[in-house]
C-alpha positions as CSV (number, residue, x, y, z in Angstrom):
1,X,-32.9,-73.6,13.1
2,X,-32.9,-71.3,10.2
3,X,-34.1,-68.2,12.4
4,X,-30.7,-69.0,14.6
5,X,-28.4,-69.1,12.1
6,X,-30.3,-65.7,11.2
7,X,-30.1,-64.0,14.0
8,X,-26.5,-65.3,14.4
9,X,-25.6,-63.6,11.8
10,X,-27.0,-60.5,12.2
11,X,-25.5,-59.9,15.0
12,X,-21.9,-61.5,14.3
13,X,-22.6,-58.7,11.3
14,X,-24.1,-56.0,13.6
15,X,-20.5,-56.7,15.8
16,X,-18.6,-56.3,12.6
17,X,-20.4,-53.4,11.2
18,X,-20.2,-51.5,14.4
19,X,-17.4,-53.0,16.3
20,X,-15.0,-50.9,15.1
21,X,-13.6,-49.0,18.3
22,X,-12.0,-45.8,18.3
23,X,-11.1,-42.9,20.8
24,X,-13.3,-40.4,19.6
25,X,-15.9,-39.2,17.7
26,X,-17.0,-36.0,16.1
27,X,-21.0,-36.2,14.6
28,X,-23.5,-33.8,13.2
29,X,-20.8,-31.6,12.0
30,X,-20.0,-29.7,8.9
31,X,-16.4,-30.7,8.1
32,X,-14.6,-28.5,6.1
33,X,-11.7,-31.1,5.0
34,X,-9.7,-28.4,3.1
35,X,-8.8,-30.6,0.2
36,X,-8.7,-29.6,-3.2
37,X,-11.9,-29.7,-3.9
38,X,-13.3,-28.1,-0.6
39,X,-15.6,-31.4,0.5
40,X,-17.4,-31.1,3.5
41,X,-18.6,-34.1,5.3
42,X,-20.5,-35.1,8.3
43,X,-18.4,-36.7,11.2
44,X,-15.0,-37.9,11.9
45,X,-13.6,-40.9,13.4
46,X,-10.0,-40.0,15.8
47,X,-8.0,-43.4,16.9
48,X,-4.3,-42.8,18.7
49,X,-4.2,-39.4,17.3
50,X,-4.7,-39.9,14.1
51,X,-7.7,-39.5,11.6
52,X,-9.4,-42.8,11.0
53,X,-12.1,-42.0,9.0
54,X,-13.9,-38.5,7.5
55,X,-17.6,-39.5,6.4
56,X,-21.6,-39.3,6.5
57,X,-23.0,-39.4,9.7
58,X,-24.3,-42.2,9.1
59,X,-21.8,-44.2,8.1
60,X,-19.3,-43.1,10.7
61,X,-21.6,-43.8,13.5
62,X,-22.7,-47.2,12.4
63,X,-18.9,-48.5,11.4
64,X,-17.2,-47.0,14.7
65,X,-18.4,-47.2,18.5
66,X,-15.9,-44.4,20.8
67,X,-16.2,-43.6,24.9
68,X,-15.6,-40.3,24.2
69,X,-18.1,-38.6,21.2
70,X,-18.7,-34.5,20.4
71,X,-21.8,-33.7,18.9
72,X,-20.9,-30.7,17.0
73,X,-24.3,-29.1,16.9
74,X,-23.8,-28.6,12.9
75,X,-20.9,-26.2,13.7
76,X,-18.0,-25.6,11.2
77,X,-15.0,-28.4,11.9
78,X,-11.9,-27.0,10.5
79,X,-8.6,-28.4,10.5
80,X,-6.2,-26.1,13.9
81,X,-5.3,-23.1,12.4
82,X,-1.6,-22.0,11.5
83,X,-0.6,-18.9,12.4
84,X,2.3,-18.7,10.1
85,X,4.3,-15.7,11.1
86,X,4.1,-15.5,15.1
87,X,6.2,-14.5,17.8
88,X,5.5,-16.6,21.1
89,X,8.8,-15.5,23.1
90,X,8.2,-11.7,22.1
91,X,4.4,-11.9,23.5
92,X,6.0,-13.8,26.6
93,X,8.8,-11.3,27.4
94,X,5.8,-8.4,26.8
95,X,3.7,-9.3,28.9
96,X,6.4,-9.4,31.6
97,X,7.0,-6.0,30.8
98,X,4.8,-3.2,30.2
99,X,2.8,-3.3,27.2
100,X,2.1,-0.2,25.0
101,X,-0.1,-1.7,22.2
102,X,-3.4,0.9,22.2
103,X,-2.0,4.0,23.8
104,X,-3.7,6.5,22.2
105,X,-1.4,9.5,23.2
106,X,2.5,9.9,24.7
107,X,1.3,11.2,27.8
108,X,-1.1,7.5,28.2
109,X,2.5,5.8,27.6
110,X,3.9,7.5,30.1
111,X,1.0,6.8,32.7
112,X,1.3,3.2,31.9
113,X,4.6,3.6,32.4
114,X,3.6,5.1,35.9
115,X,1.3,2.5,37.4
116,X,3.5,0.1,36.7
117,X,6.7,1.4,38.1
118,X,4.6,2.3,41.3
119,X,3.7,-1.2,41.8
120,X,6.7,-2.6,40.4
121,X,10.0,-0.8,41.8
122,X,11.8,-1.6,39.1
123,X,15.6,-0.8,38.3
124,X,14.9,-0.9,34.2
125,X,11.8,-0.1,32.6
126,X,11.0,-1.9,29.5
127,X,7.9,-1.3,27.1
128,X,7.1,-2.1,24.1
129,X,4.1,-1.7,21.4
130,X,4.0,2.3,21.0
131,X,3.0,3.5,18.1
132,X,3.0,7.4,16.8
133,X,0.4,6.7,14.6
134,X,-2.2,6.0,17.2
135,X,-1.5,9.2,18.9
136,X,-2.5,11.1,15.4
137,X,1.1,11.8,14.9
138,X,3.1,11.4,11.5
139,X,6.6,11.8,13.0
140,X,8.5,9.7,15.7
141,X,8.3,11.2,19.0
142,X,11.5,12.5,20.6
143,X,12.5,11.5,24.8
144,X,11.9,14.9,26.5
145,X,8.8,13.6,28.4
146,X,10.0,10.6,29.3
147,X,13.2,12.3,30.5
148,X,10.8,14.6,32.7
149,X,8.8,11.4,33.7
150,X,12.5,9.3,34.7
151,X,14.9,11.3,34.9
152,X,17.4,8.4,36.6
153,X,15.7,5.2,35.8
154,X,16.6,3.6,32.7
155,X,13.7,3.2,30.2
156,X,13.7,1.2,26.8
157,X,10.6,1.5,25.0
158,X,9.9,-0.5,21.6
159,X,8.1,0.6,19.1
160,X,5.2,-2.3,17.5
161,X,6.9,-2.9,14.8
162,X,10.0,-3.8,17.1
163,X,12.5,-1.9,14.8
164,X,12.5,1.6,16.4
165,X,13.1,2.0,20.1
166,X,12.3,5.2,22.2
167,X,14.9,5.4,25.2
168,X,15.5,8.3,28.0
169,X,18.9,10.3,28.7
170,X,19.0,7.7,31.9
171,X,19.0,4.7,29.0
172,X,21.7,6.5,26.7
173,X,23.8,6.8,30.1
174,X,23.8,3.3,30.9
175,X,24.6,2.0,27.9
176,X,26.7,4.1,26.9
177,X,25.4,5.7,23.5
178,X,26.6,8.9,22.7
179,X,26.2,11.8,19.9
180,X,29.3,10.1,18.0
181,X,28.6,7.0,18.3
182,X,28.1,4.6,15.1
183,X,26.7,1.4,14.3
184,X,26.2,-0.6,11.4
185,X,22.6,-1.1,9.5
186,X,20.9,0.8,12.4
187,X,20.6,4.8,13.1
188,X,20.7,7.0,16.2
189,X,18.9,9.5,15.7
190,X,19.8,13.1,16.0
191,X,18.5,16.6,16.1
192,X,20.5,19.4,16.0
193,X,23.1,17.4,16.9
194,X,21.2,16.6,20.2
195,X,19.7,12.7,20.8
196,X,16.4,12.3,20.3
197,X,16.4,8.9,22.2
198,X,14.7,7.4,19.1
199,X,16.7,4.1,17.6
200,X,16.4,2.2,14.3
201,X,17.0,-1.5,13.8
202,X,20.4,-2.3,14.6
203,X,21.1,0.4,17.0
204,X,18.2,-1.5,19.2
205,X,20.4,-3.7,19.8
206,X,23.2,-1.3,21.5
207,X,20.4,-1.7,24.3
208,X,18.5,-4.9,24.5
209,X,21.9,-7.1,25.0
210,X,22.6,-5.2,28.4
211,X,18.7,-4.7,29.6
212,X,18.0,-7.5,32.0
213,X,16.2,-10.9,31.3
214,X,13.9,-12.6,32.8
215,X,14.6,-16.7,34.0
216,X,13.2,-19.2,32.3
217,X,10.6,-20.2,34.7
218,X,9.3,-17.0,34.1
219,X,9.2,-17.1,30.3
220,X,7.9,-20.7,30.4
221,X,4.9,-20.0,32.5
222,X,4.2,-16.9,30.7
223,X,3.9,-19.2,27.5
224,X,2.2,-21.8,29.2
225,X,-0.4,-19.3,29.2
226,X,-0.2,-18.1,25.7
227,X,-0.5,-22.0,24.7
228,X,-3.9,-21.9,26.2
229,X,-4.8,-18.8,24.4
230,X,-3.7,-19.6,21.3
231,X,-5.9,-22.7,21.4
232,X,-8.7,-21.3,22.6
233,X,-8.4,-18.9,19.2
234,X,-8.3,-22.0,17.4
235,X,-4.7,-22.0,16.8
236,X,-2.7,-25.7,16.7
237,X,0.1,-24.3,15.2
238,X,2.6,-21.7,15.1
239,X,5.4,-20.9,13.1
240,X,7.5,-19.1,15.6
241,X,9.6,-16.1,13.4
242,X,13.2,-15.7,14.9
243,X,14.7,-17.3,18.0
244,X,17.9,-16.9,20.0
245,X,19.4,-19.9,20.8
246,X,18.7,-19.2,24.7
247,X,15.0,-18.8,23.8
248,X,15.1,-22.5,21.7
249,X,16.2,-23.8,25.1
250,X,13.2,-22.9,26.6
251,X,11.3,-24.3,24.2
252,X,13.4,-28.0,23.9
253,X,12.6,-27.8,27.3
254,X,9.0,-27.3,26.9
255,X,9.3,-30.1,24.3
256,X,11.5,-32.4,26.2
257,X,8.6,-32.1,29.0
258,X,5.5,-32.7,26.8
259,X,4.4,-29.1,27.8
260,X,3.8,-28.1,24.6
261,X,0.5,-28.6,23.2
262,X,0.9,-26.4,20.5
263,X,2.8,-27.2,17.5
264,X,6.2,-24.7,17.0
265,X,7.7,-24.5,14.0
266,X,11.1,-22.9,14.8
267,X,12.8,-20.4,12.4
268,X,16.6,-19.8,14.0
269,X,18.0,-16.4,14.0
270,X,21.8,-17.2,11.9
271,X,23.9,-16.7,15.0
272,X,27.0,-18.5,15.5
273,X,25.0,-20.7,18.2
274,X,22.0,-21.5,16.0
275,X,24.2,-22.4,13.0
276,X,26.2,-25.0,15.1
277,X,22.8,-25.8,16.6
278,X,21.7,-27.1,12.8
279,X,25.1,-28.7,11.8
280,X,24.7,-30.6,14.6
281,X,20.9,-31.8,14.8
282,X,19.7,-31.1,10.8
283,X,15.9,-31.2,11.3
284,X,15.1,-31.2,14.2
285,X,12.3,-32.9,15.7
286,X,11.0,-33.0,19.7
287,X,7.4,-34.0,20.4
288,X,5.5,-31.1,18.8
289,X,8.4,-28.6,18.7
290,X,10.1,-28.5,14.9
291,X,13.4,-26.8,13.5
292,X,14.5,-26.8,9.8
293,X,14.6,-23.3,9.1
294,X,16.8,-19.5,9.3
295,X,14.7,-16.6,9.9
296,X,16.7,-13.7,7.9
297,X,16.5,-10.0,8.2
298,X,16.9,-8.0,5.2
299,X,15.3,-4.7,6.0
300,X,13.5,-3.1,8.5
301,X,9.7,-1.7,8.8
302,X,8.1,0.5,6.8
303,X,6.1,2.6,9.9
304,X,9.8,3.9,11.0
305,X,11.4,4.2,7.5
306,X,13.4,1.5,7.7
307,X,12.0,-0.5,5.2
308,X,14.2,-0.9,2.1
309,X,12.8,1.1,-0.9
310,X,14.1,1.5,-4.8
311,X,12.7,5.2,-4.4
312,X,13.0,7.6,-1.2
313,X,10.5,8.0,0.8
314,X,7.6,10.5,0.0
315,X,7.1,12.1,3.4
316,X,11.4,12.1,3.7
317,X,13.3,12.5,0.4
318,X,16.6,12.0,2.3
319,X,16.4,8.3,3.1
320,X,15.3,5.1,1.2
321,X,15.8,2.9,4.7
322,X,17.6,0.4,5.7
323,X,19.6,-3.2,4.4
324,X,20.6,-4.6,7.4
325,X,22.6,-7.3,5.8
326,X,24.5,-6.6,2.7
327,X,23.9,-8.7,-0.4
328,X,27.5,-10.6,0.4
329,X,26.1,-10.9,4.1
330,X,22.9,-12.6,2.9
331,X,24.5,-14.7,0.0
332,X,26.5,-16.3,2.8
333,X,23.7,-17.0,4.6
334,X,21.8,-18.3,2.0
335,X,24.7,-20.4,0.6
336,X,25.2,-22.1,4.3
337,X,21.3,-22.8,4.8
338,X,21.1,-24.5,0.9
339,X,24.3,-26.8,1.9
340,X,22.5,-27.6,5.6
341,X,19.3,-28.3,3.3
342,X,17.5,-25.6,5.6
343,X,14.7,-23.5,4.3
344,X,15.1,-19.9,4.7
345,X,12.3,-17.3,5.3
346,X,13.4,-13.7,5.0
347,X,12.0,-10.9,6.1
348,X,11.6,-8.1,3.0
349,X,9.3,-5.3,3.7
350,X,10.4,-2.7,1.1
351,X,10.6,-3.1,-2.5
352,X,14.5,-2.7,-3.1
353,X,14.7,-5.8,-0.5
354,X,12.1,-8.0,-2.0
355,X,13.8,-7.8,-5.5
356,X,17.3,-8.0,-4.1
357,X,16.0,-11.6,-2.4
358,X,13.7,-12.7,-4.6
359,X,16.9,-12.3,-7.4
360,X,19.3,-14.1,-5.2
361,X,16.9,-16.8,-4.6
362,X,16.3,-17.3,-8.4
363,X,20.0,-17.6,-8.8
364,X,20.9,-19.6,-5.8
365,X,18.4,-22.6,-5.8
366,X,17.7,-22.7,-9.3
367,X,18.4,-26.8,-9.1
368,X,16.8,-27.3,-6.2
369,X,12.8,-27.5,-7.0
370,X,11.0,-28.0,-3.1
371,X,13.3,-25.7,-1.4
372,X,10.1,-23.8,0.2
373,X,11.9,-20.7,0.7
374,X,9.6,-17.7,2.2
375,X,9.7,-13.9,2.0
376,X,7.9,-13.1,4.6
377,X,5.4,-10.0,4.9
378,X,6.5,-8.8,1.5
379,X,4.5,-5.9,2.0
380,X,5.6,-3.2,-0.9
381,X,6.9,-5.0,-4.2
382,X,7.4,-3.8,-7.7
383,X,4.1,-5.5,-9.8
384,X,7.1,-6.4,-12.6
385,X,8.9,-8.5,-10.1
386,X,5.7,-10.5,-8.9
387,X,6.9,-13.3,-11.7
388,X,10.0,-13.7,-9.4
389,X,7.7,-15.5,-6.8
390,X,6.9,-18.1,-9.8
391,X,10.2,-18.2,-10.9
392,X,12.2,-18.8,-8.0
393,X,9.4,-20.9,-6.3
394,X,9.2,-18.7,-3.1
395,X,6.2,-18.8,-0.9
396,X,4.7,-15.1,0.1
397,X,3.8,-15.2,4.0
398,X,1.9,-12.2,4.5
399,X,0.3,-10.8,7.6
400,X,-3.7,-9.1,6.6
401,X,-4.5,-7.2,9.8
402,X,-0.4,-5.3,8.9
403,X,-2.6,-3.8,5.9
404,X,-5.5,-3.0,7.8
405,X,-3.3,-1.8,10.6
406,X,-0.6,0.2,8.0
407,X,-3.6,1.9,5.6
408,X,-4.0,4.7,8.6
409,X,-0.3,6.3,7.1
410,X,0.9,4.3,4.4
411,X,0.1,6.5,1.6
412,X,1.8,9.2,3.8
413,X,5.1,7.3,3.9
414,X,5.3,5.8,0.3
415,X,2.6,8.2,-1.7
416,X,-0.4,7.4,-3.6
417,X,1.5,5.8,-6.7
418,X,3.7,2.8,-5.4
419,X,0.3,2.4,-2.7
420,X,-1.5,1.6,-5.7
421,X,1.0,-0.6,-7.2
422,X,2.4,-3.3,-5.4
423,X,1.9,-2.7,-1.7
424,X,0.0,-5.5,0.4
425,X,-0.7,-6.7,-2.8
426,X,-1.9,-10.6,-1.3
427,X,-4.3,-11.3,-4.3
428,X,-1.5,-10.4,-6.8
429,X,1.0,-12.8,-5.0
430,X,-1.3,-15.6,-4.6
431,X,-2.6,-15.4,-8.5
432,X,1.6,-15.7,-9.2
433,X,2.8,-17.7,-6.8
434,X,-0.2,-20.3,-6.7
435,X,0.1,-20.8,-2.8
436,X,0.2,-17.9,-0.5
437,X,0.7,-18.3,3.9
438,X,-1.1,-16.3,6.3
439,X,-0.2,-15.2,9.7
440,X,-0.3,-12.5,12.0
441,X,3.3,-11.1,13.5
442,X,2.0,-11.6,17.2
443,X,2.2,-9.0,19.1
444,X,2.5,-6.8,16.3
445,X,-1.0,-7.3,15.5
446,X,-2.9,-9.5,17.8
447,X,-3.3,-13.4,17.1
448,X,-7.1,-13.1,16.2
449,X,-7.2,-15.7,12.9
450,X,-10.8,-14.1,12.8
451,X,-9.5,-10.5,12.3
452,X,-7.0,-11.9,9.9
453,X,-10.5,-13.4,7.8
454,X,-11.8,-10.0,8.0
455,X,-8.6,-8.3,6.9
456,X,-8.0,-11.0,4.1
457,X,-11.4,-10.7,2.4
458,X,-12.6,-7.5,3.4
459,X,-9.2,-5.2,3.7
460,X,-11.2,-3.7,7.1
461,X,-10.5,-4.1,10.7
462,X,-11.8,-5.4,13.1
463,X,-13.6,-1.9,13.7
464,X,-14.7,-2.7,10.6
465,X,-12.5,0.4,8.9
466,X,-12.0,1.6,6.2
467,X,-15.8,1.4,5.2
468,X,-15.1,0.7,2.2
469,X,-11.8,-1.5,2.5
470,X,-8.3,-0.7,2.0
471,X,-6.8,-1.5,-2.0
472,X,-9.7,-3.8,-1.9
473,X,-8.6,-5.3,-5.6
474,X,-6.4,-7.0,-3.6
475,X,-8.6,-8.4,-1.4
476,X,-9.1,-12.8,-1.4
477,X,-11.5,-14.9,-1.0
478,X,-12.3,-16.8,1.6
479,X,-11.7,-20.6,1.0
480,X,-8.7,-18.8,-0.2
481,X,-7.8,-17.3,3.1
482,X,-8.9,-20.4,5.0
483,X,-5.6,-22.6,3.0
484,X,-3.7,-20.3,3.6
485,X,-4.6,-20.7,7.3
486,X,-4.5,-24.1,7.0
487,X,-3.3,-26.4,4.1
488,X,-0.6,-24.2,2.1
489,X,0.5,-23.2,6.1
490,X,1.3,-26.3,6.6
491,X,3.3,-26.8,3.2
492,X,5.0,-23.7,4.2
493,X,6.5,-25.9,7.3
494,X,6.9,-29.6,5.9
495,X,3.5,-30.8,7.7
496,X,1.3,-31.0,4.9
497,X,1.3,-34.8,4.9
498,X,0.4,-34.6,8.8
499,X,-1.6,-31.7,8.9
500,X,-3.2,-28.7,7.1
501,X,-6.7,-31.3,5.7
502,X,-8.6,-33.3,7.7
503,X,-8.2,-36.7,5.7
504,X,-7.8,-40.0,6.6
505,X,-3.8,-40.7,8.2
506,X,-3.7,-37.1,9.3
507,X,-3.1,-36.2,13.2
508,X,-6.3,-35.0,14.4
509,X,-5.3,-31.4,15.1
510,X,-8.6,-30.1,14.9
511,X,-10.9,-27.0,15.7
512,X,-14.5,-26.8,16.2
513,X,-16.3,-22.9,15.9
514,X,-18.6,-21.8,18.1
515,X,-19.8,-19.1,15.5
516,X,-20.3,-20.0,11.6
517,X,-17.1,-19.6,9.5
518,X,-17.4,-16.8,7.4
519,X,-17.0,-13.2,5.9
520,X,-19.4,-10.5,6.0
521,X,-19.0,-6.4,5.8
522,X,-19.3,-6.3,9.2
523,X,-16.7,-7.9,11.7
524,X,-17.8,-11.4,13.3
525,X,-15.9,-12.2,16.1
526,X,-15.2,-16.0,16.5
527,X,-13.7,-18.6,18.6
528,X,-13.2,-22.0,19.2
529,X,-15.8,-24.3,20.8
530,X,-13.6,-27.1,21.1
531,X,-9.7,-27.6,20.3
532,X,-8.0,-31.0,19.7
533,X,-4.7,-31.7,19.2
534,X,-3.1,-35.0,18.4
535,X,-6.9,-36.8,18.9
536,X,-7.0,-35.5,22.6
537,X,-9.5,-32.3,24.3
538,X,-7.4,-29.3,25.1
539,X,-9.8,-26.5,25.0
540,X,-13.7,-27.0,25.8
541,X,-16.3,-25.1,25.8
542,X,-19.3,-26.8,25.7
């Protein structure tokens, strides 16, 4: 009798000790949870999405039982990557168009531009990631070859940094820009009096409002496919850095469908649309598609001297570049966005921007303490206004592969001096700020989170250049690089209590490496094994 009663209860504690069922499993793993202290366990147990359990092998495989399990073949288990500075839409409407990104010389651009008008027939031509530097030129090209190249079809050509356009005498015709003609916080450029076909920030915009668009089908298939790339990088989450309100309707859509399996955190351009768009709907909330924010733009980039600087620049003493909005302009912004309880995230590249932000800021939400405003890319900044970061509580979103990407002329544009003190400065804002965000400015740079790694604790590319890393004081380390890729990203949006750790309650938005996790001299390309998102498979390759 007593050797029932035994085995009874071994098994009624077996049932109970292992009966626990869940929907998936992930064993002999090295889970980096991302807390504060940087554990790393052994397995994870995934019910309905969420994290059940984070534990020793063991322990997890006796106390849970799941139809679906991952053996992780000791490989690194990280919470999905942020990328907190993309551009989805931009990478869609490029690759629907041609893309310039690696021409190494004007005449490749224009062969490009070639092959795909012969295959294309198109009435417009439309490029964009050109860059001057590539082509071992300081100065921005002028349009005489693509004038000999199209004479009579209209081309628009934009530049990487997406705030300096290249356009034909064909383009200038159609939409009507002439020698006289003037716009606000943008420059037409002029030689001699004669158009050079080369256009600065606002002046772009003379000519994207009349080039045509593609439909949404288009645009949604195209990011459809960027979805899939994005998590196959390891990449669950995107803050997406500036939308129309046309282009939020394609993603509500996307939304309102389930089609997204990435997570979009939306930052609204502050049109008229968008701003009635947020008075009506305050956050705003659809499946994995999220809106509580303004994207702002003070200044312009620094590769086209548009950038706002407190000194001229060295290689052009007759400009100091460009404030697109004037400090009225952005007060009213800002004012509108505190009262809507919106977070706003500006983009400042020079220094004379930064400060004039960062002061407003301090002045403005002063009584509110979690506002979780952002400068983003903060890329030249006067070392005596670092304390305004602490001060005003702003988060620094910075993009490491623009540093690796910038070192091949920066010193040419801003000198020696001001390179030295206070430009892509990441360690500097991180040690004042506490928190620092990392992203990449898709399809500025590409979306890599590896080759942002390399560029956050190295200061190389991923050609592993400069040997010996650019302004490498300013290099960070890695588990500092890896929060601020996962953890502080998520702050930066409002998900840190869902995401950004891989703790016990949080959705299970998880990415498994196929290669080890790490930082070396030499570049280590890297990609994800196996992507989950919201506890379900939707990248495998085992």
């Amino acid at each position: 009798m007593k050797y029932f009663i035994l085995l009874t209860l071994m098994l009624a504690l077996g049932s109970c000790y292992k009966g626990k069922s869940v929907d998936l499993i992930i064993h002999n793993a090295k889970v980096h949870i991302m807390n504060d202290k940087l554990e790393i366990a052994e397995a994870i147990a995934i019910k309905d999405g969420e994290i059940v359990e984070v534990g020793p092998e063991r322990q997890i495989l006796n106390k849970y039982s799941a139809e679906t399990t991952i053996n992780a073949q000791s490989k690194d288990v990280f919470p999905g990557f942020h990328d907190a500075h993309g551009h989805i839409m931009s990478l869609a409407k490029q690759k629907l168009n041609v893309d310039l990104r690696d021409t190494r010389s004007y005449y490749e651009v224009i062969s490009k531009l070639e092959k795909h008008q012969n295959k294309n027939n198109q009435e417009v031509l439309i490029g964009r990631g050109w860059d001057q530097s590539m082509w071992n030129e300081k100065e921005l090209p002028n349009n005489d070859l693509l004038n000999e190249a199209f004479p009579t079809i209209p081309v628009a050509l934009t530049r990487i940094d997406g705030h300096a356009m290249l356009v034909n005498k064909a383009m200038l015709g159609h939409v009507g820009i002439t020698d006289t003609t003037i716009v606000d916080g943008g420059v037409i450029k002029l030689e001699n009096g004669k158009l050079t076909g080369i256009l600065l920030d606002h002046a772009l915009d003379l000519v994207n409002f009349k080039l045509p668009k593609p439909n949404k089908e288009q645009l949604k298939k195209a990011i459809l496919q960027i979805q899939d790339e994005l998590l196959a990088a390891g990449i669950t989450h995107v803050h997406e850095a500036g939308l129309y309100k046309e282009d939020l309707d394609i993603f509500i859509d996307l939304a309102t469908e389930n089609s997204l399996q990435i997570y979009v955190y939306a930052m609204l351009l502050p049109t008229k649309e968008n701003i009635q768009f947020a008075k009506e709907n305050a956050y705003y909330k659809n499946n994995r598609l999220s809106v509580r924010s303004f994207k702002v733009i003070a200044d312009g980039a620094l590769g086209s001297h548009g950038a706002c600087l407190i000194e001229p620049y060295s290689d052009d003493s007759s400009t100091t570049g460009i404030l697109l909005k004037s400090p009225e302009e952005i007060m009213d912004i800002f004012t509108l966005a505190k009262d809507l309880k919106y977070q706003v995230n500006t983009h400042c590249i020079g220094d004379s921007a930064n400060r004039l932000v960062l002061n407003i800021i301090d002045t403005l939400m002063n009584d509110v303490q979690d506002h979780r405003w952002r400068i983003e890319h903060a890329q030249i900044v006067k070392p005596s206004d670092y304390k305004l970061f602490s001060s005003a509580r702003v988060l620094p979103s910075v993009q490491p592969t623009h540093a690796t990407s910038d070192q091949r002329w920066a010193a040419h544009h801003i000198g020696k001096e001001r390179l030295n003190n206070g430009a892509y400065a990441y360690n500097s804002l991180h040690k004042h700020s506490g928190m620092i965000l990392f992203g990449t400015d898709f399809p500025i740079e590409h979306y890599d989170p590896f080759a942002t790694i390399h560029a956050a604790v190295q200061r190389k590319n991923s050609n592993d250049e400069p040997i010996e890393g650019f302004l490498k004081d300013e290099a960070v380390s890695l588990p500092t690089t890896l929060k601020a890729m996962t953890l502080w990203a998520a702050y930066g949006c409002f998900a840190e209590s869902e995401v950004g750790t891989l703790e016990k309650g949080k959705i299970a938005n998880i990415s498994i490496f196929d290669q080890n996790v790490t930082s070396t001299e030499k570049f280590l390309p890297n990609y994800s094994w196996v992507t989950i998102v919201d506890g379900k498979i939707v990248h495998d390759m085992r």
